[in-house]
DOVO-847090 format. One record per residue (C-alpha): residue in one letter; z, x, y. Coordinates in steps of 0.1 Angstrom, whole numbers, padded with zeros to 4 digits, always signed. Example, Ala and Ser with C-alpha at 12.3 -4.5 7.8 and 13.67 -1.06 7.14 Angstrom:
# DOVO-847090
A+0078+0123-0045/S+0071+0137-0011/
***
This chain:
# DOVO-847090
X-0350-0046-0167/X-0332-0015-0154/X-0298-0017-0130/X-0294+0008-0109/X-0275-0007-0080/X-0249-0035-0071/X-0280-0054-0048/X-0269-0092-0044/X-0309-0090-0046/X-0314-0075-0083/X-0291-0097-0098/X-0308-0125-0082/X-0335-0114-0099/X-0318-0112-0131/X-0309-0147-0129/X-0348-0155-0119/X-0366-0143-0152/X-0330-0143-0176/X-0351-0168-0202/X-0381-0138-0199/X-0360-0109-0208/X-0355-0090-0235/X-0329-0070-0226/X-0310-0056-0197/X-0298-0016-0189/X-0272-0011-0167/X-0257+0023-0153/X-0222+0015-0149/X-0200-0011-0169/X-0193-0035-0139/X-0232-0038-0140/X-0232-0052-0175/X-0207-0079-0164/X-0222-0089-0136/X-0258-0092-0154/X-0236-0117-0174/X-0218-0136-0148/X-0242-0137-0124/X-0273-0135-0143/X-0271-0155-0167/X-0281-0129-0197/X-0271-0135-0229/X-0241-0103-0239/X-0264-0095-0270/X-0294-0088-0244/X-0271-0066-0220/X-0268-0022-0222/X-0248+0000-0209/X-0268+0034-0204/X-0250+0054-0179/X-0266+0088-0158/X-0260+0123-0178/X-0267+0160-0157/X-0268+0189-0172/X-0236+0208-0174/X-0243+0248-0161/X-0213+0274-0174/X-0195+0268-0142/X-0187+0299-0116/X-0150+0304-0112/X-0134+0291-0073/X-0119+0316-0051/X-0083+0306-0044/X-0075+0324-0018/X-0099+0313+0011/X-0081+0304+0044/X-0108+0277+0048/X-0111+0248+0027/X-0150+0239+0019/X-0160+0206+0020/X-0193+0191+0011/X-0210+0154+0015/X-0241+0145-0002/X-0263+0120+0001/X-0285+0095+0021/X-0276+0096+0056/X-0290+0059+0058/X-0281+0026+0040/X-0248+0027+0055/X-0233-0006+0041/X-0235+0012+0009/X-0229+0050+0019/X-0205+0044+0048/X-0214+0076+0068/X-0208+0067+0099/X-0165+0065+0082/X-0172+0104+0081/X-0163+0113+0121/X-0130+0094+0120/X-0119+0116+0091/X-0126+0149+0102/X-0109+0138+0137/X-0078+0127+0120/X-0084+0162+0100/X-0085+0181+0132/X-0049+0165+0141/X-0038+0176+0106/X-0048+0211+0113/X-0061+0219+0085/X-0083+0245+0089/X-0112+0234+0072/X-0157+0232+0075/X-0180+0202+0065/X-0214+0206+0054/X-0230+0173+0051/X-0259+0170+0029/X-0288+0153+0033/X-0312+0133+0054/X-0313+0098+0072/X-0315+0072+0100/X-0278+0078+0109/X-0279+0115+0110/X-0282+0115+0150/X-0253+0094+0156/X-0229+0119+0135/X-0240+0146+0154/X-0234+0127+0185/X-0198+0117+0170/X-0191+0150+0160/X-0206+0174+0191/X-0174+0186+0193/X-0167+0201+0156/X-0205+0210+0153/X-0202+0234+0189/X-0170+0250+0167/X-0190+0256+0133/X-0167+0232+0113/X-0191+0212+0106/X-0232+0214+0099/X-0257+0198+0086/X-0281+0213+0058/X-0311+0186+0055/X-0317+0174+0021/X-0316+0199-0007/X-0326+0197-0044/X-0323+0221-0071/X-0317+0256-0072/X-0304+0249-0033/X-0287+0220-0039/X-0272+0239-0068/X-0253+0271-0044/X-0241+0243-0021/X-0221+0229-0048/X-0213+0265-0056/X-0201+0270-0022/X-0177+0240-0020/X-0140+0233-0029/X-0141+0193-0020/X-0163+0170-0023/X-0162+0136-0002/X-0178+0102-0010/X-0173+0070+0014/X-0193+0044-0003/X-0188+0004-0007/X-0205+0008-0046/X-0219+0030-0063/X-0230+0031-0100/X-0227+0064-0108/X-0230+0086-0087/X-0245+0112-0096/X-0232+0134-0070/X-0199+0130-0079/X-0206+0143-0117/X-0228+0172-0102/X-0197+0187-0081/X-0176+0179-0115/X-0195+0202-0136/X-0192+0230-0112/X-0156+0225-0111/X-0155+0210-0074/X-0127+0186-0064/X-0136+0152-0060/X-0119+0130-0027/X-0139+0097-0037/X-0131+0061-0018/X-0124+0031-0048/X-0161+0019-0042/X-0172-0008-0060/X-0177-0002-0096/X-0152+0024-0101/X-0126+0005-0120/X-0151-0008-0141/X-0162+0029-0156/X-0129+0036-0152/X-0140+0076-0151/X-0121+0087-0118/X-0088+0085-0119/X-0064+0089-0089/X-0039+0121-0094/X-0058+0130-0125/X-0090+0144-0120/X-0098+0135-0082/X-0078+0120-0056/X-0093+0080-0042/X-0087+0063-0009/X-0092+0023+0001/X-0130+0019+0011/X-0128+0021+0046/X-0096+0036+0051/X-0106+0072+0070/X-0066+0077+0071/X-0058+0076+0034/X-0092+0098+0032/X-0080+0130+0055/X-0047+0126+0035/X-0062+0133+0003/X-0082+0162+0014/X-0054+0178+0033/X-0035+0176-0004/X-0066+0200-0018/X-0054+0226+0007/X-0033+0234-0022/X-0054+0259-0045/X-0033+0251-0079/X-0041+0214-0073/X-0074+0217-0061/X-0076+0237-0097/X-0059+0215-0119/X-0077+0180-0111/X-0115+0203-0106/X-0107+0214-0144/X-0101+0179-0154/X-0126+0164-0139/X-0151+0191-0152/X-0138+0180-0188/X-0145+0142-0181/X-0174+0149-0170/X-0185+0172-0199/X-0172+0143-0225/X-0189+0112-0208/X-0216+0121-0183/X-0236+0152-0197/X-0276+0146-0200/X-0273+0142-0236/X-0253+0120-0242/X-0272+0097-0213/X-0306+0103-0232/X-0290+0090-0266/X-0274+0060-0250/X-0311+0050-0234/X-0329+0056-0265/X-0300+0038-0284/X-0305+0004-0260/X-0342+0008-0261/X-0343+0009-0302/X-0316-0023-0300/X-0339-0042-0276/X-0370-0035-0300/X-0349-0051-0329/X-0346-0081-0310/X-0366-0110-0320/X-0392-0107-0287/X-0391-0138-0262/X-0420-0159-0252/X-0438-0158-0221/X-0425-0195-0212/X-0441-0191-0178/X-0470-0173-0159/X-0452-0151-0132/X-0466-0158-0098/X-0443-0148-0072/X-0461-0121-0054/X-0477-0141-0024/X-0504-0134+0001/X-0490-0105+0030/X-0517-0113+0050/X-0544-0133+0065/X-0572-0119+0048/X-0549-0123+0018/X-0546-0163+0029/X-0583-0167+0031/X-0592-0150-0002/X-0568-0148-0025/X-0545-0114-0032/X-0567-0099-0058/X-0598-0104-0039/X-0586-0091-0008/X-0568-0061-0025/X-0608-0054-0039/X-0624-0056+0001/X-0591-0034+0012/X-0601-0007-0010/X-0640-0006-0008/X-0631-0006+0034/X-0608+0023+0024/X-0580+0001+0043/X-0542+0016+0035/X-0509+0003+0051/X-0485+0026+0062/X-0452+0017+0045/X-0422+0020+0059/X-0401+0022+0034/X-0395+0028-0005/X-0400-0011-0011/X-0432-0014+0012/X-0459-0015-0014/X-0438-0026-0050/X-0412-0050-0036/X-0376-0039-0053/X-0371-0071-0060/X-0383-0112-0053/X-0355-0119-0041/X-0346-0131-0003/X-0307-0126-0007/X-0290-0106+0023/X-0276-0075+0016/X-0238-0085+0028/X-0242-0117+0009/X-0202-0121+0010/X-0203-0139-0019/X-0214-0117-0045/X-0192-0091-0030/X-0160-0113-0038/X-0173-0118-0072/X-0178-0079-0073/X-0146-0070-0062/X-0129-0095-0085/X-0148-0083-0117/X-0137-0047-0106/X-0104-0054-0101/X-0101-0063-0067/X-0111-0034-0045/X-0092-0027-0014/X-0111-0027+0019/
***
């Protein structure tokens, strides 16, 4: 089994089939604990293979722009992990600041029409804008473009965002999300600057510090080392094929138990079984329109809530207690 996320759900799931697995990959190092703690996997059966990007030559950053350039990418949608809807109190507190400053915000999502209802006023000035989602070559000039990046998640196991900005020597204003003291990568003052989760204050403080074009330099050149040392492609592909290769040198469990969770959706599912009616759905050339990524493979088995609040004390704890 793969970890990619900090879901009460997936770790519920972990603890579910722990006597059926032979091993467990996890992206970030708080991951690994928590597969442990909460789990109930044996350490020996536990990885740590974290994401790698490529790492381009980077372009050198204008210092003398009037107009600092900040960027936020992602999902403009799961907020109880992405905490977009934090981003309208900052730039407010920015615009009593006055710095002089614009926001593009990357990307695509449920919540995108209430930012640009919170933020009518900045958007009629051409501070901020919104680009849609963009990937590759686009996505690429955008971080080009940028001095700052800023991230206001709960958790996060990598992200890969954050490393992508790195490597094309973009400062990094990141909130202490949930798994970041685990990886122990960013560091506050060093090579980004971090603010409480939640705290929209502490967050247009740090930015307004990158107004400054030596420190804005100094921690983007850091971080573009870190990121060079610990998170390039390479190194990620030769962790995964090193936890892979361990997990095959394991002595292979037995399937104790015939795995039966999935359960009818349906009447017709009800009446004749999933496999049978799967069989009529498909001769009919009957197809449900899913909603969402999980519609048709379930992410997980698991009926845990999202905010369960106690896997996010345990989570906090293991990560040293993250501020809120």
């Amino acid at each position: 089994m793969t970890l990619h996320g900090f879901s009460p759900r997936l770790y519920e799931d972990v603890l579910k089939y722990s006597q059926l697995l032979d091993g467990v990959i996890c992206t970030n190092k708080l991951g690994c604990v928590l597969a442990g703690q909460t789990g109930g996997m044996q350490k020996a059966r536990v990885y740590y293979a974290p994401y790698g990007v490529s790492v381009p030559e980077p372009k050198p950053k204008s210092a003398d722009k009037q107009t600092l350039r900040i960027i936020h990418v992602g999902r403009l949608g799961e907020n109880f992990q992405k905490r977009v809807t934090d981003i309208p109190a900052i730039i407010d507190l920015l615009d009593r600041s006055n710095l002089n400053y614009e926001l593009r915000i990357v990307g695509s999502g449920e919540e995108e029409a209430g930012l640009r209802e919170k933020m009518r006023a900045q958007i009629s000035k051409k501070k901020v804008s919104f680009t849609g989602a963009l990937f590759g070559e686009a996505l690429s000039k955008m971080y080009d473009w940028a001095d700052v990046m800023l991230l206001t998640s709960f958790w996060e196991t990598g992200p890969i965002v954050v490393w992508e900005a790195m490597v094309r020597k973009v400062a990094v204003v990141s909130s202490a999300y949930i798994g970041s003291k685990s990886e122990g990568s960013l560091i506050d003052g060093q090579n980004c600057f971090l603010f409480p989760v939640g705290d929209s204050k502490a967050a247009a403080e740090c930015l307004v510090k990158f107004a400054d074009p030596a420190l804005r330099a100094k921690l983007s050149e850091n971080g573009y080392k870190m990121v060079s040392d610990k998170y390039t492609r390479e190194r990620s592909v030769a962790m995964w094929t090193e936890a892979f290769s361990k997990i095959l040198l394991q002595p292979t469990r037995a399937l104790a138990r015939r795995i039966t969770d999935i359960g009818p959706s349906g009447r017709l599912d009800s009446f004749l079984g999933t496999s049978l009616a799967e069989g009529i759905r498909n001769i009919l050339g009957i197809r449900f329109e899913h909603s969402g990524p999980g519609g048709e493979w379930p992410h997980t088995y698991s009926g845990k809530a999202q905010d369960d609040k106690s896997f996010w004390e345990l989570a906090k704890t293991l990560d040293g207690g993250v501020i809120e």
